[in-house]
C-alpha positions in Angstrom: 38.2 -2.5 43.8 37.7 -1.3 40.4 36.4 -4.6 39.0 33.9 -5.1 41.5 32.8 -1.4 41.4 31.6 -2.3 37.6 30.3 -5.3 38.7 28.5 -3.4 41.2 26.8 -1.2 38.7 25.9 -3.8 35.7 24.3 -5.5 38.7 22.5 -2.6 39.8 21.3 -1.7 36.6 19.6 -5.4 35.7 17.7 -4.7 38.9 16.4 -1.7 37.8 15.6 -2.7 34.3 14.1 -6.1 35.6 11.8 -4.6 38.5 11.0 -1.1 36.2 10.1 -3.4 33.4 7.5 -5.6 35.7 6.6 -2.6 37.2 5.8 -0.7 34.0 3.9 -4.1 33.0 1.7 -4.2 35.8 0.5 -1.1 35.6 0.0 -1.0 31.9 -2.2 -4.8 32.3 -4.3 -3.0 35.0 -5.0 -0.3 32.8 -6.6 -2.6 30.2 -9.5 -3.8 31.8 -10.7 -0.3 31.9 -10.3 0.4 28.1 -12.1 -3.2 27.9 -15.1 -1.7 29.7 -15.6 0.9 27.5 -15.7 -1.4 24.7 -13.3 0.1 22.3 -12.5 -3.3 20.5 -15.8 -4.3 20.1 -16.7 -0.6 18.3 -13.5 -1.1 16.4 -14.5 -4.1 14.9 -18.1 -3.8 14.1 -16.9 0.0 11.9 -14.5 -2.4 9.9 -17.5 -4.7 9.2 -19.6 -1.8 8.2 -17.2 -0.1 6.0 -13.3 -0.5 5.5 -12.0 1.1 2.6 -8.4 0.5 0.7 -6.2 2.3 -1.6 -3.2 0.8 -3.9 -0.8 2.5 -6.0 1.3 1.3 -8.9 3.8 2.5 -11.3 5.8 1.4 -14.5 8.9 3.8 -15.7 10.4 3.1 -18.6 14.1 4.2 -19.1 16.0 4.8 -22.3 20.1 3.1 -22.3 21.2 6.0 -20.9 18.9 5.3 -17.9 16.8 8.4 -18.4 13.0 8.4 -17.5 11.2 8.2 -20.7 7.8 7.4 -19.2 5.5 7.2 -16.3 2.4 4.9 -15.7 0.2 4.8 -12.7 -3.3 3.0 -11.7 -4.8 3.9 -8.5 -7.6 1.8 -7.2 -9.7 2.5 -4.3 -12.4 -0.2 -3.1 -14.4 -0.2 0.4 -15.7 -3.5 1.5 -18.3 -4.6 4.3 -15.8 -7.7 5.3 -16.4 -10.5 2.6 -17.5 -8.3 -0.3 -17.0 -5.2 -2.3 -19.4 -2.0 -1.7 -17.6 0.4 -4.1 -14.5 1.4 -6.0 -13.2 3.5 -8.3 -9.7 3.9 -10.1 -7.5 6.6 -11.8 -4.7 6.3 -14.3 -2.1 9.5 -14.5 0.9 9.1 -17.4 3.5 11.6 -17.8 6.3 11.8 -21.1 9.5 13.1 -21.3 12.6 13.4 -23.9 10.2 14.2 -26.6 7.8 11.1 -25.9 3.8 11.8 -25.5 1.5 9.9 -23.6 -2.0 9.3 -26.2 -4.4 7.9 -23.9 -5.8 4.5 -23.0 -5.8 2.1 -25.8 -6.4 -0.9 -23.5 -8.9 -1.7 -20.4 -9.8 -4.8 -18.2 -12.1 -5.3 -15.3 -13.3 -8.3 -13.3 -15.0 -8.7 -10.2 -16.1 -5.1 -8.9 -19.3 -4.5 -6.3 -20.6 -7.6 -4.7 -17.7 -9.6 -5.6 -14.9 -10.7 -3.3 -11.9 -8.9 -5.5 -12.0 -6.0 -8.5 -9.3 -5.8 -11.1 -8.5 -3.4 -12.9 -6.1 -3.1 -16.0 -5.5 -0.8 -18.1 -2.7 0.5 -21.3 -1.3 3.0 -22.1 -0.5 4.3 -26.1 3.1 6.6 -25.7 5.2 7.5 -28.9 7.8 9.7 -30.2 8.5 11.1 -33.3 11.6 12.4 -34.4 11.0 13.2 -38.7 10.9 10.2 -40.4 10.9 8.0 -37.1 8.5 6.9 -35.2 8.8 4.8 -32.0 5.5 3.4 -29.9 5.1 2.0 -26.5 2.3 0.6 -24.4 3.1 0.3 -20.6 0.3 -1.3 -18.8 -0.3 -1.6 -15.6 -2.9 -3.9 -13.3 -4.3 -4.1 -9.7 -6.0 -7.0 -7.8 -7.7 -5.4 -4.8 -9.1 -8.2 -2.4 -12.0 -7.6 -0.1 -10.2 -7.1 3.3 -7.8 -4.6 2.1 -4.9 -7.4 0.5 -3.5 -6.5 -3.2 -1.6 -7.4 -5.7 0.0 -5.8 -9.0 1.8 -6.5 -12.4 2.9 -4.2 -14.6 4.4 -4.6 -18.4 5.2 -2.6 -21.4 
């Protein structure tokens, strides 16, 4: 009796998770057509063709032997787009030191595409040192972003 009360039940629950599932299903496809009529896709679409607008963020750290954060590189680019071509962007570059390092400023900057092209990017290098008396040690993280009209990016980064 046992065996066939847990039958019994695993039965009664793929019923219900069968007919609640086509149940649920039909009501959420006859709720459609009424968001179709109100033409929420088409609006959708003809904003991103006006103006869709992107962000992308990257970083390089760079970490001493000991695996302590020496320094910290970032780009940000920003870029709107009309669907096939670039209508603006902008980009920032933020670099913080630490452990006696000092971040000098950009020694290095790229750009190709930009407004009315299909792509921008944007590199750009940083000058870090550290002095310690006689010693001297540089660096030059660099970091660069490819953003693609249609929101798709890429990176690479370097020191």
């Amino acid at each position: 009796m046992h065996h066939s009360l847990k039958r019994l039940t695993a039965l009664a629950a793929f019923f219900v998770v069968m007919f609640g599932g086509i149940a649920s299903k039909a009501s959420a496809q006859a709720a459609r057509p009424q968001q179709a009529r109100v033409a929420y896709a088409h609006s959708g679409a003809s904003e991103r063709a006006i103006r869709a607008c992107h962000s992308a963020n990257a970083w390089i750290d760079l970490y001493d032997l000991l695996h302590i954060r020496l320094i910290h590189f970032e780009e940000t680019v920003n870029w709107c787009d009309n669907g096939t071509s670039l209508t603006s962007y902008n980009s920032s570059t933020f670099c913080t030191a630490y452990m006696g390092w000092r971040c000098l400023g950009i020694v290095y900057s790229h750009r190709a595409g930009g407004v009315g092209s299909t792509y921008v990017d944007l590199k750009y290098e940083e000058e870090c040192s550290w002095k310690q008396g006689p010693i001297s040690l540089w660096s030059y993280p660099w970091v660069e972003i490819r953003g693609n009209a249609g929101g798709s990016y890429r990176y690479w980064t370097g020191y």
